[in-house]
N, C-alpha and C positions, 0 to 999 in steps of 0.2 A: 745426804739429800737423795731420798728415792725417785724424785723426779729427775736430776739430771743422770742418775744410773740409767733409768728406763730410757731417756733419750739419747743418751749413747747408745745402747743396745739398736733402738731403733733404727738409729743412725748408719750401726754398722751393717744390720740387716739389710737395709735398703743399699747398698754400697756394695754386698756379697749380691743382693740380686741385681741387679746392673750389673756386674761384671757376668754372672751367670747368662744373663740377657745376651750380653753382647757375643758370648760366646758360642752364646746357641743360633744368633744372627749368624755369625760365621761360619759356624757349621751351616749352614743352612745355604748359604751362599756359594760353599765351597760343593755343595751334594746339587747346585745348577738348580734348586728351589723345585725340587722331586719330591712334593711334601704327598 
């Protein structure tokens, strides 16, 4: 099923960006928001 392949993939994309996200919040947080 190429559709449920493709929405894993999506899946997991979105899940690597959100953690990227939240990472970069943190850095961000941690540098006193010195943007």
């Amino acid at each position: 099923m190429i559709s449920v392949s493709a929405a894993g993939s999506v899946l997991t994309f979105v899940l690597l960006s959100r953690r990227s996200l939240m990472l970069l919040i943190m850095l961000v947080m941690k540098n006193g928001f010195k943007l």
